[in-house]
N, C-alpha and C positions, 0 to 999 in steps of 0.2 A: 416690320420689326427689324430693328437695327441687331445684328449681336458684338458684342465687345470682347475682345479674348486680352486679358492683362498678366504678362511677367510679373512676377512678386516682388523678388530678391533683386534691387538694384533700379525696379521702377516706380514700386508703390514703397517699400521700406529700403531703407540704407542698415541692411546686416554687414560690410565690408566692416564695419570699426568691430562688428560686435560677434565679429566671427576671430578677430583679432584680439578683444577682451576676453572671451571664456576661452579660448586655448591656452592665455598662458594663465588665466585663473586653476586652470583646471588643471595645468600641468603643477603647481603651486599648492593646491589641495590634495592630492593625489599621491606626489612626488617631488615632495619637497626638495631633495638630497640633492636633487638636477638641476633646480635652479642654480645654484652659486658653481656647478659643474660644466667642463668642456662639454656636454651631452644634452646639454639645454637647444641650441640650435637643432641639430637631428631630430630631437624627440619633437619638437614644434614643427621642423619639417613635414615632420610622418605624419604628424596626425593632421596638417594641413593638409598634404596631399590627400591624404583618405577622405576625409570629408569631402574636398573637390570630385574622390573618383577618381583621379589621378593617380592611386599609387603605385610605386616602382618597387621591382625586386628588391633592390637596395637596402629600402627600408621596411621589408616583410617582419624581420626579427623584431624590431622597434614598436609597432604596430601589434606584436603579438603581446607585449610588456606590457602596452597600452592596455590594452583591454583585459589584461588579468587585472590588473592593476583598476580597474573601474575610470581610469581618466577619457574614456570616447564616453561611456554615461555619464559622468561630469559635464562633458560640454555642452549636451544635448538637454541636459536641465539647466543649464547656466544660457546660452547663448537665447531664448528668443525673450531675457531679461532686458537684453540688451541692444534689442532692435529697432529703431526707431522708424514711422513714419515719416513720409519726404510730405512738405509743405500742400498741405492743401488736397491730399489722396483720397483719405476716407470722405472726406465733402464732393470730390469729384466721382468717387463710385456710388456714394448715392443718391447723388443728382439725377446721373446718367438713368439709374434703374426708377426716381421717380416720374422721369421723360417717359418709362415706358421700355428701355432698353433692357436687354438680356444681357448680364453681366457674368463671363465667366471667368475665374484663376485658371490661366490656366501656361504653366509652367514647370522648367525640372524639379524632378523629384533630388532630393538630399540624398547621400549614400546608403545612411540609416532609414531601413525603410520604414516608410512611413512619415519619415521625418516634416515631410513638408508640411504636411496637416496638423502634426502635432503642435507644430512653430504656429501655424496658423491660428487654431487653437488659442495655444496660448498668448497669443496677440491679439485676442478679440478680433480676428478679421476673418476667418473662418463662414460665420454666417452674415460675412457682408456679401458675398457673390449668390447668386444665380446656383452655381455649381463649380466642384474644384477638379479639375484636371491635372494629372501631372504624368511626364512622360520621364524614360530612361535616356535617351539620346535620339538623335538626328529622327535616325527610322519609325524610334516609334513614335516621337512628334510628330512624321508628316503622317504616319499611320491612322492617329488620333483628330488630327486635322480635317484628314478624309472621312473619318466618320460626320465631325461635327456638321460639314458639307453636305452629308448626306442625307443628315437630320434636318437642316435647314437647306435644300438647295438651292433657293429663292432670295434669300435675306442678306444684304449685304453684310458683312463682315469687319471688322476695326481690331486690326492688331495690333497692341501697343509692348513694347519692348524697348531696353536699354542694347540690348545685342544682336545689332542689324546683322551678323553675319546668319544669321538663323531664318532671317526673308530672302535669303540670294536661291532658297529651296523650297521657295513659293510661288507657284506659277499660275493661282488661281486671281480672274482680274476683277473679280468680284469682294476682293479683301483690299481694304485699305490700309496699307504698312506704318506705321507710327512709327520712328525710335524717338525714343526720348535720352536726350543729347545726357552723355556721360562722361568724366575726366577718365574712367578706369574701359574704356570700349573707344577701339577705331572703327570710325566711318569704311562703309564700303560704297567705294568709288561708280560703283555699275548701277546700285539700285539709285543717286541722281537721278538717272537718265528713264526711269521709270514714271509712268502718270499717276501711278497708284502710292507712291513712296512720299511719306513727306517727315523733316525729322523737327521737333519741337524743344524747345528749351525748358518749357515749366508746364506741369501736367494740367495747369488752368486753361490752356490755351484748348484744351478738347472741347472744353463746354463750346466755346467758337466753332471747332469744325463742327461738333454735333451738331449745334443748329443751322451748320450750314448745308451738312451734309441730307438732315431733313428740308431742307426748303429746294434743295434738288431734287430729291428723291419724290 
């Protein structure tokens, strides 16, 4: 048995527009007053950064308005409206799982937690996988990694992602690295020079490795 581990966000669905559309929808339904105000910028800052996880001192106060104010629950019912599938994904994962493969999500969690499943969810894609995974960051990805390793020690591995910088902290050679090529993510230089790395243009192109990677195996 082959297993498959798939990033969400940026390699099965293009959310980058539509994390873009319910911020300032929500900023617009929420608090109106701000839109036509110098304070439009900031407040779409804050609440950008939050959601990434990223946020700074700077904009604590901001963020605390936000959320009396009901505009972080705004986004989070607005945004997985506006999420679309990339060409060809949902046909690609259940391909793979009619071949016989173990299809896992398995990716970061949203700030809100829970948030990823609920997106999933509401995207009907939720009970398209095997099982959904989602990690906090770096550590507890490779933490969650090692388990699945340890549930399968045997079975070769297909990690597909848009954020190669996230294989440079994978040293197992029994995983085969995907990225799937991105205008919004840089290439990293090192994984090249890898046996196990190969990066792809359009998510059709698996069904080719998968059969190819069966007729080795």
């Amino acid at each position: 048995m082959v297993v498959y581990l798939f990033d969400f966000d940026g390699t099965l669905v293009d959310s980058r527009q539509a994390v873009e559309k319910a911020l300032r929808i929500a900023i617009e339904k929420t608090i109106p007053a701000v839109i036509e105000s110098d304070l439009y910028g900031d407040y779409y800052k804050a609440l950008f950064l939050f959601i990434k996880g990223k946020l700074t001192y700077q904009y604590l106060g901001v963020i605390h308005e936000l959320v009396a104010q009901g505009t972080i629950h705004e986004y989070y019912q607005l945004m997985p409206k506006y999420i679309k599938d990339f060409p060809f994904a949902r046909d690609i994962v259940r391909t793979l799982r009619e071949r016989g493969r173990y299809v896992i999500s398995f990716s970061g969690e949203h700030t809100y937690p829970g948030g990823k499943a609920i997106f999933m969810k509401k995207t009907n894609w939720y009970d398209e996988f095997d099982d959904v995974i989602t990690f906090k960051g770096t550590k507890d990805m490779l933490q969650k990694f090692e388990t699945l390793r340890e549930l399968y020690p045997d079975e070769p591995f297909v990690w597909v992602d848009d954020s190669p910088s996230r294989f440079t902290f994978v040293t197992d050679e029994n995983t085969l690295l995907i990225q799937k090529a991105s205008p919004y993510k840089q290439d990293v230089a090192l994984l090249f020079e890898r046996q196990n790395f190969l990066k792809i243009k359009s998510l059709r192109e698996l069904l080719d490795i998968d059969k190819s990677l069966t007729e080795f195996l």
